[in-house]
N, C-alpha and C positions, 0 to 999 in steps of 0.2 A: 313330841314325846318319842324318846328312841325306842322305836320295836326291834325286839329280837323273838324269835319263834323258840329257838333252842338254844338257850346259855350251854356252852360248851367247854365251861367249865376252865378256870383259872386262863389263858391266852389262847381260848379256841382250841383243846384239848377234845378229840375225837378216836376213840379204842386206842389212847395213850400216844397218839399222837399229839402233840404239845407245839408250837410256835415259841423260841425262842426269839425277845422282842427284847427293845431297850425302849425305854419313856422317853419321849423327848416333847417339846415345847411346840404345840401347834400354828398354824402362821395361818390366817385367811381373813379377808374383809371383814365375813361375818361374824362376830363375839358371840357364844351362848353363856348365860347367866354366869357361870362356872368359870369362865376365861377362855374353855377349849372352842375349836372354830365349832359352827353350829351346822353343819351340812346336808342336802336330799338324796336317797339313794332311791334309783326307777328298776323294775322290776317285774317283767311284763304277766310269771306264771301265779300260781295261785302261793299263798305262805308254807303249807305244809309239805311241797316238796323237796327233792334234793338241791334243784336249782337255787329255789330260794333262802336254803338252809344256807348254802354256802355261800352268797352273799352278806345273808344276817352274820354270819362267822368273821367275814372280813368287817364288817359294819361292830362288831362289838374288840374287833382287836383294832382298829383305830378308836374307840371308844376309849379301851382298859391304856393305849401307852400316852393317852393323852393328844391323841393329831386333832379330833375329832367327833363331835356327837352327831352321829349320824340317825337319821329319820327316816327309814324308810318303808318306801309304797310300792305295795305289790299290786300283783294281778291288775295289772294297768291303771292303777290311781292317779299316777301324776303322769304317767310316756305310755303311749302303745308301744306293744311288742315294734314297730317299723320304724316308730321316731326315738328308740331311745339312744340310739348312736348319734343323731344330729343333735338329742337333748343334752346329752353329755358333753358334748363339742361346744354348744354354743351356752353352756352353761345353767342350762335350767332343770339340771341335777349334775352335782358333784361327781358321783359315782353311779354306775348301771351292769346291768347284766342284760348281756344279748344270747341271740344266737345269731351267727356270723352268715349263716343262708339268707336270712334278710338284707343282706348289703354286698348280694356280688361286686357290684361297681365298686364301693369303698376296701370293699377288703377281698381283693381276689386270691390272692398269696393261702391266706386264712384261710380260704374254702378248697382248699385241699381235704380239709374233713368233711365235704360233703360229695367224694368221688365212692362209689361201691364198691365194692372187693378189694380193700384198698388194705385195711384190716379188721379182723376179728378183737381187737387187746385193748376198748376204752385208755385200759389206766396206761400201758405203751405210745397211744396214741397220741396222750394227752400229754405224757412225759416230753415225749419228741418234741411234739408244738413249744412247749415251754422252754425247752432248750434252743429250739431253730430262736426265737424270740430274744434270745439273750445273745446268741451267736450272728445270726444272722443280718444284715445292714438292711435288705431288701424290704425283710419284714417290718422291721424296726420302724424302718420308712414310710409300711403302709400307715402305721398308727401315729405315725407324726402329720403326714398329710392331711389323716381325718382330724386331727384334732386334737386327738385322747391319750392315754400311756394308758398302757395291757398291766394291772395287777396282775390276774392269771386268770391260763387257762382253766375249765373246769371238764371233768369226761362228764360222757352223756353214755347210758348204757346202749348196746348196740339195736338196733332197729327191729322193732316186728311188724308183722303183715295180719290184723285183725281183720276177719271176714262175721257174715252173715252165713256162709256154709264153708263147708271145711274146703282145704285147696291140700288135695295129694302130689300133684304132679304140673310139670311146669306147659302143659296141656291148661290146665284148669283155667291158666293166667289167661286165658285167650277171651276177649272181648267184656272183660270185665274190666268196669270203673272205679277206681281204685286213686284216693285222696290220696297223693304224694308232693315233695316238694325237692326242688332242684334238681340235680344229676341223678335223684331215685326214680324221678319221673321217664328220665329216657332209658335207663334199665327197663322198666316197665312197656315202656314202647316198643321197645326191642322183643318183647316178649309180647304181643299182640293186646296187652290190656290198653285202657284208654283212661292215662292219668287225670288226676281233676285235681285242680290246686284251690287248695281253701286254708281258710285261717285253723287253724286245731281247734278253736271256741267252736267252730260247725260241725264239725265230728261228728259227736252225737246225734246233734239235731239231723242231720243230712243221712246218717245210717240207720237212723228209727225211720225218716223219711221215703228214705229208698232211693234218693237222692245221689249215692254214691253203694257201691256193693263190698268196698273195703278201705281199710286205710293203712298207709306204713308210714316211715318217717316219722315214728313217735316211739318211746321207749317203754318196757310194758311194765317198769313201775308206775310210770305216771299213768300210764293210759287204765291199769287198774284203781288208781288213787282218783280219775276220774268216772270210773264206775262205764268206762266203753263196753268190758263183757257183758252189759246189760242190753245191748244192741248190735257186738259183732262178739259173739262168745265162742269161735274159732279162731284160735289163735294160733301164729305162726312163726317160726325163723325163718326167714326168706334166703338167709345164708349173707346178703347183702353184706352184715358188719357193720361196722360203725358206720354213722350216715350223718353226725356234725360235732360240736363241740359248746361250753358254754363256753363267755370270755364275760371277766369282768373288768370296768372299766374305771376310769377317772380322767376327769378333763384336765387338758394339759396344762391351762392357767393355774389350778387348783395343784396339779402335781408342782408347778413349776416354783408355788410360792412354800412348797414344804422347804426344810432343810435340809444339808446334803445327808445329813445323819438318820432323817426319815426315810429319804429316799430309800438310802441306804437298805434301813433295814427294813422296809416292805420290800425291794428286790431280795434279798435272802431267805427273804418266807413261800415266794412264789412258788417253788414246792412243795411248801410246808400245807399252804392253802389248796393246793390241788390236791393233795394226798387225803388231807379232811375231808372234800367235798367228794371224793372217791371214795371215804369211808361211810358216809352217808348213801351216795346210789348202793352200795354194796347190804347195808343196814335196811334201805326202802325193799331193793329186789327181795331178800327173804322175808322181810314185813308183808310183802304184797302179794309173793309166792304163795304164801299160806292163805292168804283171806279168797285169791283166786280160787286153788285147791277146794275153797269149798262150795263153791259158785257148782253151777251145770257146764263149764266152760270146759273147752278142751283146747290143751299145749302140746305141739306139735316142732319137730324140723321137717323141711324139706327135705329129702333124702337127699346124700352128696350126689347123685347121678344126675336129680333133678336141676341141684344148684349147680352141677356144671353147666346143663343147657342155659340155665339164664343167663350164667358167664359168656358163655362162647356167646349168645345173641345179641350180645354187646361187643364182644372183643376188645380192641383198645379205645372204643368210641370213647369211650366215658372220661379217659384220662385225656386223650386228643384234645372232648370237649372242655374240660375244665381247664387245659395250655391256653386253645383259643378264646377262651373266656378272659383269661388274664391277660394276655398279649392285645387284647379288643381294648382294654383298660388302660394301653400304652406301656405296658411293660415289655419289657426287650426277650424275643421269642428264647434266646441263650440264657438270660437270668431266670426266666420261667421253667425251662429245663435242669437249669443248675440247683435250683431249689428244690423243686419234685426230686432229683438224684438225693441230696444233702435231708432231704428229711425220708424218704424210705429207708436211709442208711441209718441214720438213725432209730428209726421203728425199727429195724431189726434189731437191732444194737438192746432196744428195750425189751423187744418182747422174746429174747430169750432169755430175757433175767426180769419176768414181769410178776410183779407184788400183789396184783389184785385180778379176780374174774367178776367182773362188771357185764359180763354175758348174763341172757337167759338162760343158758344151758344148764345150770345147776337146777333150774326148779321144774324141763322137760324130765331132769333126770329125776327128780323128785314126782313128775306126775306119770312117770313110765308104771 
């Protein structure tokens, strides 16, 4: 049965944004009753958030133009959050949604969105990525190598630092363990806490525990839609910024046997589909803002004096480390250079003509 969480109306239609699509003839081994191909989508978060919104959005606009009835299974039904990149590779789902910190090794290029201070602009960030992807050979390549073709990008709202006691000052970070994941974790190091890497399902259970004294690298709509300020209800801007990206997927045999005209016109939507799934974080953050607001929980930034110390205590480590990360992976130390230049030019290029605020900022400014 195809699930969809939220029909969105006529071609994925989101605060009047619309996908302009053409119907065309779906092509795949599988038949469902109906003639259109019958396919699985994996989906590692829970169904009610944006992640998974904007997955169902692509899952019912291959529905509506005829490619495809799609099925899918969230909150790790049918792939864990770690396997759904090989699941989609090797075919034991059509389409997926990851996040790209899972797979340095396969997608190092990609994990440019999990460097800190890199930007504050989701929907900038995300714009970029989507373009570098269309433009770019390098990348293009990373998603041929694994397997898959990039639908799109999706933004992820920028990162917060949930405690068990409040954090004023970048003093506080000192010897505190604190759940992060990737290149936020050596930010952190940098800063004398002592990161601890666990899946986000531990979260909870590990900060009721006592187990960890905070967590970042999580976004705080979702982290409210999980009900975290029930166990760290000091909440934070850490200043960090964006800390990764969604991507949704399709495996390449599956892309391969579409027609050129499908193709087609799922490449034309890819910012059609990111703009939707950006109108959704933008739609959860003030949904979540408010149910917070009535919690005992308190929303905070880091004053800018403080986030500079955590900058300088990094310096260029973070960018260094994510080159040698890439370059470890066999990629030529110049094209890893050349990339990093070709996509910061473009984030700026976006974010000074940027469409959405996918920050918490509005709802600190809301609980000031």
């Amino acid at each position: 049965m195809f699930t969809s969480v939220k029909k969105l109306g006529g071609l994925a239609a989101v605060s009047g944004l619309a996908l302009s699509v053409t119907a065309c003839q779906g092509v795949s081994s599988t038949e469902a009753e109906s003639g259109a191909s019958s396919w699985q989508g994996a989906n590692y978060m829970p169904e009610q958030n944006s992640f998974s919104r904007a997955i169902d959005n692509v899952a019912d606009y291959l529905d509506e133009t005829g490619v495809a009835e799609v099925e899918m299974f969230h909150q790790e039904a049918l792939l864990g959050a770690a396997d759904i990149l090989p699941g989609v590779a090797d075919g034991r789902a059509d389409i997926g949604m990851i996040n790209p910190f899972y797979y340095p090794g396969e997608l190092p290029l990609t994990n440019v969105a999990s460097v800190p201070f890199v930007s504050q602009d989701p929907w900038a960030h995300t714009t970029a990525l989507n373009g570098m992807y269309e433009s770019n050979e390098s990348l293009q390549a990373e998603y041929e190598n694994a397997g898959i073709e990039l639908i799109t990008f999706a933004p992820v709202s920028t990162t917060i630092l949930g405690a068990g006691e409040p954090i004023d000052t970048f003093e506080d970070l000192d010897g505190m363990k604190i759940r992060s994941v990737g290149l936020m974790s050596d930010a952190l190091s940098a800063a004398g806490a002592n990161p601890i890497s666990m899946p986000a399902g531990e979260i909870y259970q590990s900060m009721e525990q006592g187990v960890v004294d905070g967590y970042t690298s999580y976004p705080f709509d979702i982290s409210v839609q999980n009900s975290y300020q029930e166990v760290a209800p000091n909440v934070l801007d850490p200043g960090t910024g964006v800390y990764s990206v969604g991507a949704i997927l399709m495996n390449k045999s599956t892309w391969d046997s579409l027609s050129d005209e499908q193709r087609a016109d799922i490449e034309s939507n890819r910012r059609a589909f990111a703009d939707a799934a950006g109108e959704m974080v933008a739609d959860d953050l003030k949904t979540e803002c408010d149910a917070f607001l009535e919690t005992d929980g308190t929303l905070t930034k880091l004053p800018d004096e403080e986030i500079d110390k955590l900058k300088e205590a990094s310096g260029d480590s973070l960018i260094e480390a994510w080159k040698n990360d890439a370059v470890a992976t066999g990629l030529d130390q110049a094209e890893v250079d050349a990339y990093f230049d070709e996509f910061t030019a473009a984030l700026d290029t976006h974010e000074s003509a940027s469409e959405m605020d996918l920050s918490v900022q509005p709802c600190i400014d809301k609980a000031a």
